[in-house]
C-alpha positions as CSV (number, residue, x, y, z in Angstrom):
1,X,12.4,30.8,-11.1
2,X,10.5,32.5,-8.3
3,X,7.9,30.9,-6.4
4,X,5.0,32.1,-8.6
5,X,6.6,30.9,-11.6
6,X,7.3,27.4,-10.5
7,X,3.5,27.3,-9.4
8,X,2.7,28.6,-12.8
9,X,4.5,26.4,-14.7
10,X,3.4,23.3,-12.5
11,X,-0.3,24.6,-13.2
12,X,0.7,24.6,-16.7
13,X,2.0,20.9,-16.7
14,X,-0.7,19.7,-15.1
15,X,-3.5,21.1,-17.4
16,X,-1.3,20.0,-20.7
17,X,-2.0,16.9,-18.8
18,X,-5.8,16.5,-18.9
19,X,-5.9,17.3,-14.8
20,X,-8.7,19.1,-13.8
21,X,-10.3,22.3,-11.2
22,X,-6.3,23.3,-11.1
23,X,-5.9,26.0,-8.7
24,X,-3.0,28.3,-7.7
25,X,-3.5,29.9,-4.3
26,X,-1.4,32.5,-2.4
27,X,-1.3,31.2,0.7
28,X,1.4,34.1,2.0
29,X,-0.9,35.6,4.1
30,X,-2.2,32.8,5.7
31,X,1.0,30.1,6.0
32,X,4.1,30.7,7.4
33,X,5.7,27.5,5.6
34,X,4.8,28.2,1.7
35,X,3.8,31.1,-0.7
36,X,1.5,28.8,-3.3
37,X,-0.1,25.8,-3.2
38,X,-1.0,24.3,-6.4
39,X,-4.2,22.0,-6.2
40,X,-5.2,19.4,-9.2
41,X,-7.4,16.3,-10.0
42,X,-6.6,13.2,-11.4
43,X,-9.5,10.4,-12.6
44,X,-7.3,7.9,-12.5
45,X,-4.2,6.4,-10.8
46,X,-2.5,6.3,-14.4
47,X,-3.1,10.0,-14.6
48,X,-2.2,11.1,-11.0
49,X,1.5,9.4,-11.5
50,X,2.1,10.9,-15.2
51,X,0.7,14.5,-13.3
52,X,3.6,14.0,-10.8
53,X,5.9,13.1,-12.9
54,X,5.6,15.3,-16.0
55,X,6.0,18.3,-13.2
56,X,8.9,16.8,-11.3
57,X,10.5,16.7,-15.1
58,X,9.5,19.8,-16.4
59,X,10.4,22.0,-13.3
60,X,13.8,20.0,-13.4
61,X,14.1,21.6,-16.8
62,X,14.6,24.9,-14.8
63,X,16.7,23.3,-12.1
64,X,14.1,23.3,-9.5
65,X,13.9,19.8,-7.9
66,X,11.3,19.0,-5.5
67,X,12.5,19.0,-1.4
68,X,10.1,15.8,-0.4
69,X,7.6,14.0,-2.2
70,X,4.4,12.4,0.0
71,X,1.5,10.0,-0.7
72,X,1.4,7.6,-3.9
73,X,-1.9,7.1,-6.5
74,X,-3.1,4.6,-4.4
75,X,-4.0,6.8,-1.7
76,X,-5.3,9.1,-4.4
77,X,-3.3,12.0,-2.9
78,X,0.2,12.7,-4.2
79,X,1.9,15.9,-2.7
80,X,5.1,17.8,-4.0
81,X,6.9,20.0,-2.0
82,X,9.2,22.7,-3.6
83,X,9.4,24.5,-0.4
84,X,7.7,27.5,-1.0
85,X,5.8,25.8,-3.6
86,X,3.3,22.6,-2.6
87,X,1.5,21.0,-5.2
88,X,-1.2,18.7,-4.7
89,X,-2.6,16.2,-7.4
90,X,-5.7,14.2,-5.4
91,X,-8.8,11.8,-7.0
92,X,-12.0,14.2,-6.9
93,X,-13.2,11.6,-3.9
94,X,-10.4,13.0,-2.2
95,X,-10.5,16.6,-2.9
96,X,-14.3,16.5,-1.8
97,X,-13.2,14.9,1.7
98,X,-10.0,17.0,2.4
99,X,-11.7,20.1,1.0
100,X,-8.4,22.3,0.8
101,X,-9.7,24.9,-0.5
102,X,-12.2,25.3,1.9
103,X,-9.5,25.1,4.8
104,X,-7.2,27.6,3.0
105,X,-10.2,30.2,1.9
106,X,-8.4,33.0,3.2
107,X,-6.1,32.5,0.9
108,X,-5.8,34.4,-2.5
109,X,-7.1,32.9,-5.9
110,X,-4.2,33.5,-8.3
111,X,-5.7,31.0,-11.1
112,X,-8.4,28.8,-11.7
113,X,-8.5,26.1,-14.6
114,X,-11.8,24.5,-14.8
C-alpha cells in the first residue's frame, strides 16, 4: 500500500468506528518527515483506544505495522506513526487546544468526514 492508501484506509477505520471531523491532509509540501497526516476525534477514552486499535489491526491486514506509537486515552491524544503516514486520534478538548489543522493549513485537504 502507498502512503495515501494507508491514510485512506485508516480514515476509513476510524469513521466505521463512530470518530468524528476525520481529516486526511497532504502535508508533502509542507513536512519533510511525512506525506499524510490523518486527524480524528474520540468522545470518550473507550472510543479513542478501540480507534487505535481497530487501525493498528486493520492496516496489519495489509502488512503495514505502525513504526512508534505515542500518548494513551488518558492524555486524550493517541498518535500512530507509519512513517510517512501519522495518524492522530485526540478528545475534541484536545483538538481545540493543539489546533493541528490550524498549524498545518498550508497543507492540502485530501478528505473531510464530518
Amino acid at each position: 500500500m502507498d502512503a495515501l492508501e494507508i491514510a485512506r484506509q485508516a480514515a476509513a477505520i476510524a469513521s466505521n468506528k463512530q470518530a468524528s471531523d476525520i481529516f486526511i491532509l497532504d502535508i508533502r509540501k509542507v513536512s519533510s518527515f511525512a506525506e499524510f497526516f490523518v486527524l480524528c476525534s474520540g468522545t470518550s477514552e473507550r472510543q479513542l483506544d478501540t480507534t487505535k486499535e481497530e487501525i493498528t489491526k486493520g492496516l496489519k491486514g495489509y502488512d503495514v505495522l505502525p513504526h512508534h506509537e505515542e500518548g494513551s486515552s488518558q492524555s486524550g491524544w493517541l498518535v500512530i506513526d507509519y512513517g510517512n503516514v501519522i495518524i492522530h486520534i485526540l478528545t475534541p478538548e484536545k483538538r481545540e487546544y493543539y489546533q493541528l489543522e490550524k498549524i498545518w493549513q498550508n497543507a492540502g485537504t485530501i478528505l473531510t468526514i464530518q
